[in-house]
N, C-alpha and C positions, 0 to 999 in steps of 0.2 A: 244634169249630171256632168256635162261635157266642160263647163265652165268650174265646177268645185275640183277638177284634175287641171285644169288650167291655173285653177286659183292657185292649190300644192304645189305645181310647176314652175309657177312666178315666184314664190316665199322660196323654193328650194334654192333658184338660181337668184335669187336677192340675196340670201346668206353665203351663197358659193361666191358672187362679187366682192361682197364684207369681206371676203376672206383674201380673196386677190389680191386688194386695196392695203390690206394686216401683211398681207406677205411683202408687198411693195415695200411697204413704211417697213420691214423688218430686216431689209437689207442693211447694209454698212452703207457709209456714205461713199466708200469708192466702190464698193460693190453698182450703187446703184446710177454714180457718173457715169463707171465705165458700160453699163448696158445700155443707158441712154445716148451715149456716144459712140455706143457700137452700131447702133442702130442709124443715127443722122450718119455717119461715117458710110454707112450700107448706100443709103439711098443717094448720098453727095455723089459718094463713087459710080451710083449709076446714071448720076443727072449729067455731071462733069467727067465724061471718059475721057477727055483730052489735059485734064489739069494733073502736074503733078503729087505729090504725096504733100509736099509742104503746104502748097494750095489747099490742099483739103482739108487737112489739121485744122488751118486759119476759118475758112470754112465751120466745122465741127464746132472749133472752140463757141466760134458768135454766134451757132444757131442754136447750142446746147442749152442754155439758160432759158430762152423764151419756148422751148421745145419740151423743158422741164414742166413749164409753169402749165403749158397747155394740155399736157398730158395730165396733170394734177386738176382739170378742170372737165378733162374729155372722162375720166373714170365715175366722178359725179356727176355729167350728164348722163352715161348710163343708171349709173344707183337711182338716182331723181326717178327713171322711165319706169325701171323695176317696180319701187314705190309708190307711183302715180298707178301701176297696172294693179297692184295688190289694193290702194283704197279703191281705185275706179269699181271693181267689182266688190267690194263691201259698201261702199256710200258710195252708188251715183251723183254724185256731184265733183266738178271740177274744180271748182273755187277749194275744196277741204283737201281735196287730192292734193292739190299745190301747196298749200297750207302746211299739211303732215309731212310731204315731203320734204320742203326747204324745213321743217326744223328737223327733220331725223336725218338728211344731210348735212348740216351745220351742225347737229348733235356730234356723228359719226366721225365728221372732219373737226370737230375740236378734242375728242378719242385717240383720232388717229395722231395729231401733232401733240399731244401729248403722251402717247406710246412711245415716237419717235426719239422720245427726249433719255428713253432709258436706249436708245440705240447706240451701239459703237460710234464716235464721230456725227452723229444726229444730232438736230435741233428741231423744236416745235418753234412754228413760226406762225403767229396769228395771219399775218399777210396770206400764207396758203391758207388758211381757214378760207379767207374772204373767197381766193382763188377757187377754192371748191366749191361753194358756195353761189359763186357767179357762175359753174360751169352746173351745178345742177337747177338754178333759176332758169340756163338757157334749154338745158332738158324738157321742164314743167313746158316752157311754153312753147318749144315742140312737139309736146306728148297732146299739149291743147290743141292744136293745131290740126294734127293726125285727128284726135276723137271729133274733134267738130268736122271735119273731113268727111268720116267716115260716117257719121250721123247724119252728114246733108245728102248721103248719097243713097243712105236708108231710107231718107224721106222722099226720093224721088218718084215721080210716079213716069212709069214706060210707056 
């Protein structure tokens, strides 16, 4: 019983992430610079307390792009975990888990870049497909990781 409330649990907050991911892509293109540079801007400011404000712009500008891409890759290694948790308890096996996963991630992020494309100042870009795509491959094979983890530790005998 405990695991079919775990199962509802895991599809609830897998649709609540899809939705995150929709809200993300739903932004304007400056809407969604200016948060992602509000935020490296946050953290420069606490890293660099001694640099001035121009410093840290220069800063921001260089870090924004590759902070973009990772971020774009860090939301599908959660989705990936989601979806590895929801087959793991329908088909015990990890090789399908991976499998269903990287395509309804690669599904989801070819959805999403092309949602984008009806966005204010938005573009679909196949290159973040890939990007998302490598960030929920790197999920599958730390969700692998954890379950064999956790199964060798089931198998232990005290």
């Amino acid at each position: 019983m405990k695991s079919k409330y775990l199962f509802i649990l895991t599809i609830l907050f897998t649709i609540l992430w899809m939705g995150v991911i929709f809200s993300f892509s739903n932004a304007s293109s400056d809407e969604s610079n200016d948060s992602s540079m509000g935020v490296i801007r946050y953290v420069v400011k606490k890293i660099y307390r001694d640099k001035d404000d121009s410093e840290i712009e220069k800063i921001v500008i260089k870090v924004n792009k590759p902070f973009r891409k990772l971020a774009h890759a860090s939301v599908y290694f959660v989705l990936a975990n989601f979806i590895c948790s929801i087959v793991i308890v329908i088909k015990d096996k990890i090789k399908m888990c991976i499998i269903i996963s990287l395509i309804v991630c690669f599904l989801f992020a070819c959805t999403d870049e092309w949602h984008q494309t009806f966005i204010n100042q938005r573009t679909g870009q196949f290159s973040d497909v890939l990007i998302d795509t490598l960030g929920a491959l790197v999920g599958c094979f730390v969700f692998n990781m954890i379950i064999k983890k956790i199964r060798k530790s089931k198998n232990r005998v005290i």
